[in-house]
C-alpha positions as CSV (number, residue, x, y, z in Angstrom):
1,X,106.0,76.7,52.0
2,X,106.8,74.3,49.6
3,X,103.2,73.0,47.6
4,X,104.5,71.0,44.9
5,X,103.2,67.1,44.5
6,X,105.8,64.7,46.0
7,X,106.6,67.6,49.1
8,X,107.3,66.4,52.1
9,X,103.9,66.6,54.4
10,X,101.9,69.6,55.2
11,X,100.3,70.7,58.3
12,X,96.8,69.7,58.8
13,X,95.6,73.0,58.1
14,X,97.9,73.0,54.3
15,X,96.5,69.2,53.6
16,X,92.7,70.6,54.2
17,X,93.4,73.5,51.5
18,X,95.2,71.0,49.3
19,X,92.5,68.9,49.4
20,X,89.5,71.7,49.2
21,X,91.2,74.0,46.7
22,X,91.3,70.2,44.7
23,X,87.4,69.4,45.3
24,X,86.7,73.7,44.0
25,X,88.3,73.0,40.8
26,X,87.5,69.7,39.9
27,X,83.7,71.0,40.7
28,X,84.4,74.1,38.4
29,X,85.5,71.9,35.4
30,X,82.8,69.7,35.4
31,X,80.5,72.8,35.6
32,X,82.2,74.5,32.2
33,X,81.1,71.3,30.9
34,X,77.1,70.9,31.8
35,X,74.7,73.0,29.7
36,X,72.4,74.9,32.3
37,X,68.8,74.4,30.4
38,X,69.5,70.3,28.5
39,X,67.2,68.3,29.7
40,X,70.0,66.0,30.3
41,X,73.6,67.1,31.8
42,X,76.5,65.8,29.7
43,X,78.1,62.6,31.9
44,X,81.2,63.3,33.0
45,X,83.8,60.6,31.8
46,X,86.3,59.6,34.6
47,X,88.0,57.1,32.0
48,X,91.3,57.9,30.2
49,X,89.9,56.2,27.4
50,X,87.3,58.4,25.8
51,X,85.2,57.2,22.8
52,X,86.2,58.5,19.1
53,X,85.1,61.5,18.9
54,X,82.6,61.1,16.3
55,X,80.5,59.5,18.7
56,X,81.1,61.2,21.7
57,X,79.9,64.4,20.4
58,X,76.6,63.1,19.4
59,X,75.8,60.9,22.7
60,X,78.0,62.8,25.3
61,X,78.4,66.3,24.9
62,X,75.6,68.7,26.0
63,X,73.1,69.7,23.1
64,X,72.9,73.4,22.4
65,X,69.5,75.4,23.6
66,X,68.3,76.7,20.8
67,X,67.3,80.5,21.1
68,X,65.5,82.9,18.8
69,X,69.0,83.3,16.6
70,X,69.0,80.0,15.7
71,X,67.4,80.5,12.6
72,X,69.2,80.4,9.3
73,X,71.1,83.1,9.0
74,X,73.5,84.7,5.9
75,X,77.3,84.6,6.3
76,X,78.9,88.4,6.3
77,X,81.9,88.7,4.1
78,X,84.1,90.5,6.6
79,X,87.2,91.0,4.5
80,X,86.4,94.1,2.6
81,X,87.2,97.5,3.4
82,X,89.5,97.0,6.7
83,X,92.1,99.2,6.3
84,X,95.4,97.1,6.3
85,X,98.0,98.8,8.9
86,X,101.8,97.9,8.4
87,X,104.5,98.5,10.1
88,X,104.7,102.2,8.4
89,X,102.6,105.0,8.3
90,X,99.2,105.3,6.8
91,X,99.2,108.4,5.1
92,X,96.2,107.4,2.4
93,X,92.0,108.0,3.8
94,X,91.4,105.0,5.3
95,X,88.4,102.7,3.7
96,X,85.1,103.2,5.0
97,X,83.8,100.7,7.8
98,X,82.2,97.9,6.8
99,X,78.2,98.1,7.3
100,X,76.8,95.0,9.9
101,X,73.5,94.0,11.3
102,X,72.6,95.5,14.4
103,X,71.8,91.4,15.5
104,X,74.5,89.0,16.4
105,X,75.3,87.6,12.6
106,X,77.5,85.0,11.4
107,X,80.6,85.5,9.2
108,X,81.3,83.8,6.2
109,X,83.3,80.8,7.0
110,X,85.9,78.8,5.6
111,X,85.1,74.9,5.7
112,X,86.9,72.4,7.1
113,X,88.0,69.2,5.6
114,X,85.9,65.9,6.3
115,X,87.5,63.3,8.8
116,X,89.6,61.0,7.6
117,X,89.2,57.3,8.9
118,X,92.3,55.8,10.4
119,X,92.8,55.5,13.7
120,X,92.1,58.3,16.4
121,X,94.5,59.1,18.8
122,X,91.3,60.8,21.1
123,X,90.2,56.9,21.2
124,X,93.6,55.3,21.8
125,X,96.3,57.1,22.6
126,X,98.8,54.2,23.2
127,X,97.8,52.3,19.4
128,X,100.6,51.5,17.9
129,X,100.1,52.4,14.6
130,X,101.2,55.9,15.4
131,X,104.7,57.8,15.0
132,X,106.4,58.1,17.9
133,X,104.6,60.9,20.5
134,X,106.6,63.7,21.8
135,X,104.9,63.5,25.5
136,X,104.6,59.9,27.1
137,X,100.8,59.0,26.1
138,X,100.6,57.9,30.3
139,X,100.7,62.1,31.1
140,X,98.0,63.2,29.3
141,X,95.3,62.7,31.7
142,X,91.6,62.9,31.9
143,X,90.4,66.0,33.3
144,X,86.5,64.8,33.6
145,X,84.6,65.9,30.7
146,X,84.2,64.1,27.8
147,X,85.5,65.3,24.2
148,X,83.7,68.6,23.6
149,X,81.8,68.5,26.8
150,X,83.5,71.9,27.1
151,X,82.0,72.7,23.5
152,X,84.1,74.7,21.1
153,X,82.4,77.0,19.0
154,X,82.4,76.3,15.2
155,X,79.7,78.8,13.8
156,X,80.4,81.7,16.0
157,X,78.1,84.8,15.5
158,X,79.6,88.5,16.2
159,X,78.0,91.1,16.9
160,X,79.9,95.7,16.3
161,X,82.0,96.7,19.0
162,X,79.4,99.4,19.7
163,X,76.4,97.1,19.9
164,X,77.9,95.4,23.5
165,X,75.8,95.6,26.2
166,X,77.7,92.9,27.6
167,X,80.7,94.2,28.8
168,X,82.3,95.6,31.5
169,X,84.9,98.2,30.3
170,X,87.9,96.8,32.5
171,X,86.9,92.9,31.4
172,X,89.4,91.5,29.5
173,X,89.2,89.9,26.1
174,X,91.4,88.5,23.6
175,X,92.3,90.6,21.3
176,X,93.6,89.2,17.8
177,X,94.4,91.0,14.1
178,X,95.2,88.8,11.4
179,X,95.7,90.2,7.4
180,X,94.3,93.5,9.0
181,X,91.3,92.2,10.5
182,X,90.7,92.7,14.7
183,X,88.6,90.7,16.6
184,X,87.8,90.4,19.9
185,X,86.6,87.3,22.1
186,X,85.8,88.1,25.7
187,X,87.3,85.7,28.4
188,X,83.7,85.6,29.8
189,X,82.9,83.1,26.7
190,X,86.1,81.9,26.2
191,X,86.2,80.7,29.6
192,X,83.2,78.3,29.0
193,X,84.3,77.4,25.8
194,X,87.9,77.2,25.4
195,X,88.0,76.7,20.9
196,X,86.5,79.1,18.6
197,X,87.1,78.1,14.9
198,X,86.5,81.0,12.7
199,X,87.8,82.5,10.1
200,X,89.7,86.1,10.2
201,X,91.0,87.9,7.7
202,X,90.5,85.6,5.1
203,X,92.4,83.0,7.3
204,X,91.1,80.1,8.9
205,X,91.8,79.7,12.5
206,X,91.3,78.8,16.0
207,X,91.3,81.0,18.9
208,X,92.1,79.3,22.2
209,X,92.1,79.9,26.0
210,X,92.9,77.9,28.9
211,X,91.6,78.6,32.0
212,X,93.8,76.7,34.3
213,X,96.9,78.2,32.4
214,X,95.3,81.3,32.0
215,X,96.7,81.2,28.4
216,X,95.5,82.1,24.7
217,X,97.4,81.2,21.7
218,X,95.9,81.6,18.4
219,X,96.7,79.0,16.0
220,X,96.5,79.1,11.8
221,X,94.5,75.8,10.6
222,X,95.9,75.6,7.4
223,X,98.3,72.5,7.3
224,X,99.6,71.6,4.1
225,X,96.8,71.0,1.9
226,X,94.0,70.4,4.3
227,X,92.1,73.0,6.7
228,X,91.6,71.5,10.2
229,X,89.6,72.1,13.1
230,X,89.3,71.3,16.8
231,X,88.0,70.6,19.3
232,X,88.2,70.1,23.1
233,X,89.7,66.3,24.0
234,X,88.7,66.6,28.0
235,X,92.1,65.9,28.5
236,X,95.1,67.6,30.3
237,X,98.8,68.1,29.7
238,X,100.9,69.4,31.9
239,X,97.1,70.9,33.8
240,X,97.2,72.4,30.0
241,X,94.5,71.9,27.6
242,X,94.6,69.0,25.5
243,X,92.3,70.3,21.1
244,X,92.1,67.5,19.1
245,X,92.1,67.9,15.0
246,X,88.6,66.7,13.8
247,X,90.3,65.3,10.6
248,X,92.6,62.8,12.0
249,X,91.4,63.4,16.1
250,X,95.4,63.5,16.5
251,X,95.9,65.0,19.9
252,X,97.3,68.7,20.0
253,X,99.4,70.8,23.1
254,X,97.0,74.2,23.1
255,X,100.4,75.7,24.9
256,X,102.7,74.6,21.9
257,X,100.8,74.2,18.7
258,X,102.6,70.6,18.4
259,X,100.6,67.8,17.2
260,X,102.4,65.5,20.1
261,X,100.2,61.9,19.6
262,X,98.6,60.8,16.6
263,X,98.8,60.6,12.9
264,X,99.9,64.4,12.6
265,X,102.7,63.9,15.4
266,X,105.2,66.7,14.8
267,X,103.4,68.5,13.2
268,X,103.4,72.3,14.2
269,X,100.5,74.8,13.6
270,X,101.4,78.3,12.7
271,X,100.8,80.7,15.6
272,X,99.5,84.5,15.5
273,X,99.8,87.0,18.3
274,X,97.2,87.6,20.5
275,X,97.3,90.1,23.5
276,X,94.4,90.0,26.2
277,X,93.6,93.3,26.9
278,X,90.4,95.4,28.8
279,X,87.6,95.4,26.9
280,X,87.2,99.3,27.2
281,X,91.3,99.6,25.6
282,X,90.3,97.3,22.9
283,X,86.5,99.8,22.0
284,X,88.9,102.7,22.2
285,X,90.7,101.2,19.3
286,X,88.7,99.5,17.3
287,X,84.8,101.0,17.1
288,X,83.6,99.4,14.2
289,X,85.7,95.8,15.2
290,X,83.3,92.7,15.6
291,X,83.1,91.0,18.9
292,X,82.5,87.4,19.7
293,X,78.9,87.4,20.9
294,X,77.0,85.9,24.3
295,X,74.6,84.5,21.8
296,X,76.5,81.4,21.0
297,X,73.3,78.5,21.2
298,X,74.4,77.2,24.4
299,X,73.1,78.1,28.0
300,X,75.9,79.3,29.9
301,X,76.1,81.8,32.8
302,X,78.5,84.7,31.0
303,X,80.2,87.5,33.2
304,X,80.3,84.5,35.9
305,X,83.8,83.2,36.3
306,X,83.2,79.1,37.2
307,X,86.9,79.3,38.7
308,X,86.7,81.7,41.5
309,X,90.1,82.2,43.6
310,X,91.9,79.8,40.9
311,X,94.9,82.4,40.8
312,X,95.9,83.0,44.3
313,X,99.5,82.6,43.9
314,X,99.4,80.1,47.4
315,X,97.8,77.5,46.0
316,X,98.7,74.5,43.5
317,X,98.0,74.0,39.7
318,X,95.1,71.8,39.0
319,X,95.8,68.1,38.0
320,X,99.7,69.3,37.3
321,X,101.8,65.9,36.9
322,X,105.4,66.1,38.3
323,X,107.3,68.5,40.5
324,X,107.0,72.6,39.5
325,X,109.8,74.3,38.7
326,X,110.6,76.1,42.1
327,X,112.6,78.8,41.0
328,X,109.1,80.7,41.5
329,X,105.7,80.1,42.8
330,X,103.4,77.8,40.8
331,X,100.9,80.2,40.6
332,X,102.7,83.3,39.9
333,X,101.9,85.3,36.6
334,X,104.5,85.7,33.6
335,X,105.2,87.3,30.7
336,X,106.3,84.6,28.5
337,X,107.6,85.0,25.1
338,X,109.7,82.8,23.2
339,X,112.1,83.6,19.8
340,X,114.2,81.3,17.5
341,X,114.6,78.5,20.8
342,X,115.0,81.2,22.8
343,X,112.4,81.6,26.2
344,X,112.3,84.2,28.4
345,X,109.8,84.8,31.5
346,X,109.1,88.1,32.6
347,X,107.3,88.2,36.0
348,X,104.0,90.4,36.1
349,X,105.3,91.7,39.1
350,X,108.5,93.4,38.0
351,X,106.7,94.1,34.6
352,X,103.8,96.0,36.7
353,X,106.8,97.9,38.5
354,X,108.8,98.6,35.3
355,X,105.9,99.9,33.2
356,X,108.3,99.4,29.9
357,X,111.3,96.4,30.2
358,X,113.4,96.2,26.9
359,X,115.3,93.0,26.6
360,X,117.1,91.3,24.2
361,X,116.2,87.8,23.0
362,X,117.6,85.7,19.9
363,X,119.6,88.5,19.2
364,X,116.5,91.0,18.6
365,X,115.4,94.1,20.8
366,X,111.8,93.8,22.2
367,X,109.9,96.1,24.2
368,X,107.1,94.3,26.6
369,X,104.6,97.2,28.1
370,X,102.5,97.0,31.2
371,X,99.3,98.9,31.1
372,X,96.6,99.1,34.6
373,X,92.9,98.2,34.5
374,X,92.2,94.5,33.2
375,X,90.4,92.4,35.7
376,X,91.7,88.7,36.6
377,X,89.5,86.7,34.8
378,X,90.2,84.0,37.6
379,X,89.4,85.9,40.7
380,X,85.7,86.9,41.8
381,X,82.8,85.1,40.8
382,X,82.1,87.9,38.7
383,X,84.8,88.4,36.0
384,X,84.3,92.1,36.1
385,X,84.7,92.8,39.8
386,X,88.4,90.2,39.5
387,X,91.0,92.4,40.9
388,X,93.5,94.3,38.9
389,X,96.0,92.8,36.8
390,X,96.4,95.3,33.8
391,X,97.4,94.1,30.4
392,X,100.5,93.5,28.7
393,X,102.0,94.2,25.2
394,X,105.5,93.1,23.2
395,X,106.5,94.5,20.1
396,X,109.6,95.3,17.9
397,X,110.2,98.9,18.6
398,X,111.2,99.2,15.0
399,X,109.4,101.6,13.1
400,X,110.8,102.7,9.2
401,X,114.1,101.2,10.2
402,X,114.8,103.2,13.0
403,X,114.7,101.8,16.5
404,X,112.2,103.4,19.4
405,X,112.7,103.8,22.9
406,X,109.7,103.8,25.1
407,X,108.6,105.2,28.5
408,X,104.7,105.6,30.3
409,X,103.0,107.9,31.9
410,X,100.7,105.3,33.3
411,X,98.2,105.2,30.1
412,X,99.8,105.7,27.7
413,X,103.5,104.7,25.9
414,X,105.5,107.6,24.6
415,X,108.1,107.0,22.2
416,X,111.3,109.6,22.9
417,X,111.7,109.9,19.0
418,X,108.5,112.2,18.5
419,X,106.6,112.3,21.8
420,X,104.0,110.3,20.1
421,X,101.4,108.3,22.4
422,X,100.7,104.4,21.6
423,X,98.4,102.3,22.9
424,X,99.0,98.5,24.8
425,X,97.7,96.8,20.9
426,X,101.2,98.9,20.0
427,X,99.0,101.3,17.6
428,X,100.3,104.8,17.7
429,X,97.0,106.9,18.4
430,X,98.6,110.9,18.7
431,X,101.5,112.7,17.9
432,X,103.4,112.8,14.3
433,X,103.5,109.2,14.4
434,X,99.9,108.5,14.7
435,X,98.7,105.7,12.4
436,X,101.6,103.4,12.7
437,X,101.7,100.3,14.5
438,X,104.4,98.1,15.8
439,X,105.3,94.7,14.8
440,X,104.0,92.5,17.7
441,X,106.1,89.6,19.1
442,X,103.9,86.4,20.3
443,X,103.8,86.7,23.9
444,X,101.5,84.3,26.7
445,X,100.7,85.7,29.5
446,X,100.6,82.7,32.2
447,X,101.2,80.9,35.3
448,X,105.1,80.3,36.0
449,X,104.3,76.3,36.3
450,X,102.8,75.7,32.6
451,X,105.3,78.1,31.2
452,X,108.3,76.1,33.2
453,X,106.5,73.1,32.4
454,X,106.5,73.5,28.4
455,X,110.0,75.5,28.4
456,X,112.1,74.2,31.2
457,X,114.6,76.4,29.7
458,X,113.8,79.7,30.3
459,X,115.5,82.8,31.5
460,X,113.2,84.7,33.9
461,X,113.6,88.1,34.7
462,X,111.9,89.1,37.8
């Protein structure tokens, strides 16, 4: 059946899921956005108009709870000592862990630049006085809460990978390294909070999920000269999440990393790859790793997923504008990775099959890996019980120059070079090769309609 907007008419029984699978997730969204212990719930906006930023944050958005951690606390360098793996193999000891509280801590931080004061494209996204956009200004649309009524995190606290208590072992998170540094942010924060700025690595940068993409992208916010940072807009592209910059409050595609309205139109943020794997996967690799903490200063029901049934593949993309592409379902998850122009979707399906797929994109070999035991993070109520969707992984399967072919046995990836076992991070943890770690290719793992949507011209393999 065909459920994209403009279709010709549904049976009574289609219109009254339309219509109530509409009414769940515009009562979801607005409940990401309301603080659970405020005295007062943040207003929903309904306006496609909402006020500059600067303002909206103080009057509109909810006010953090404070809790016990809220007192001052000192920044942890985080830099030192993480052992830096390349691409080859580390032969050398590797540097001892760094030591951490035992209490969720914050880690040292690298500021942002102040806002400028021209105009703001998060107040008026039709003025004028801006370039040209790259997305007609009458798309982006209001998707009910107010700028950062979903409220990024800008001083996030972490706590050891092997002080969770907090975490189911198949749940996923995001899992990021950047200039040897792994993190991880669980989707069961993510999902209430979409922005975490932090700083990894030494790098400044935002971490981002979308719920009703079910995407992350990780974005450097180093442009130029200045250090950005940014926020949640309450607006949607494409059913996509709309960041703003605080600096200029130019409006941002999380999907893309384009600046597409606003003084910074055109411009394009630097992207890193993140994978979202089980939580359990990520431990196993990374014991002394930090992880994003439940102790953020806002009240917010963690573990329970405000979005429940949003990825059954039968029913239609929240506030989506235009016809889906119908060479697939709307709803159906991909593998999306994109090289040098060059898109390619790989259905979860097919992948889940496969185990391994190697294709060739851009005129490079990658190898895109399919592992069991992740929980949908859109599913049950209760992210942990979300039914299997497993985790995915692409990498250039070029190690010392020489090119790797893989196989699975269903947990692990074997390389037919050495017999070696690798992990889904692409980290070879056994065998003569143990040590090394693949170079990872940016992938998104995603519904078919925002991947069509932002590259309408993509291969799929299915």
């Amino acid at each position: 059946m065909d459920l994209t907007p403009g279709s010709p008419a549904l049976p009574a029984n289609a219109r009254r899921f339309r219509v109530g699978a509409l009414l769940v997730a515009v009562a979801v969204v607005a409940s990401a956005c309301t603080s659970t212990e405020s005295s007062e719930s943040a207003p929903v906006s309904g306006t496609d108009n909402p006020v500059k930023a600067s303002s909206a944050a103080s009057s509109s958005a909810p006010v953090a709870t404070p809790t016990a951690s809220d007192s001052p606390t000192t920044a942890i360098p985080t830099t030192q000592n993480v052992p830096d793996l390349t691409t080859t193999r580390v032969d050398e000891e590797p540097a001892a862990a760094p030591v951490y509280p035992t209490e969720p801590f914050e880690v040292e931080q690298i500021a942002a630049d102040p806002p400028d004061s021209g105009p703001s494209a998060l107040a008026d996204r039709f003025d004028d006085a801006f370039p040209e956009p790259l997305v007609d200004p009458g798309r982006i649309r209001s998707g009910g809460p107010p700028p950062d009524g979903i409220p990024p995190l800008d001083t996030p606290r972490f706590v050891t990978a092997q002080a969770v208590d907090y975490l189911g072992f198949n749940e996923p998170v995001l899992a990021l390294t950047v200039g040897g540094e792994s993190r991880a942010y669980p989707i069961q924060i993510m999902t209430w909070h979409e922005i975490v700025n932090d700083t990894v690595g030494g790098v400044p940068v935002s971490v981002t999920y979308c719920p009703l993409c079910n995407s992350a992208v990780a974005y450097d916010r180093r442009l130029g000269d200045r250090i950005l940072s940014f926020g949640t807009s309450g607006m949607l592209y494409n059913s996509a999440l709309v960041m703003y910059d605080r600096q200029t409050e130019s409006l941002w595609s999380h999907f893309t990393g384009e600046a597409i309205v606003g003084l910074l139109t055109g411009e394009q943020a630097v992207t890193y790859p993140v994978s979202t794997v089980a939580w359990g996967d990520w431990l196993a690799a990374n014991p002394n790793g930090l992880v994003l903490s439940t102790d953020t200063g806002w009240a917010r029901d963690y573990g329970r997923n405000p979005y429940p049934g949003y990825d059954d593949v039968d029913t239609i993309p929240f506030l989506f504008d235009g016809d889906t592409d119908g060479r697939l379902l709307a709803k159906e998850r991909v593998i999306g990775i994109r090289r040098d122009g060059d898109s390619v979707a790989i259905t979860l399906e097919n992948l889940t099959d496969e185990g391994v797929l190697n294709i060739d994109l851009a005129g490079e070999r990658i190898s895109v890996w399919h592992r069991p035991g992740t929980a949908s993070a859109l599913d049950d109520i209760t992210l942990a019980d979300g039914r299997d969707v497993g985790s995915t992984g692409a990498f250039v399967p070029v190690l010392d120059g020489q090119e790797l072919e893989f196989t699975t046995d269903g947990e692990w990836f074997i390389d037919d070079g050495t017999d070696s076992q690798w992990n889904v991070l692409g980290e070879a943890i056994a065998g003569p090769l143990a040590g090394s770690r693949l170079e990872a290719v940016e992938h998104v793992d995603t519904f078919w309609f925002a991947w069509a949507a932002f590259r309408p011209d993509t291969q799929i393999i299915s």
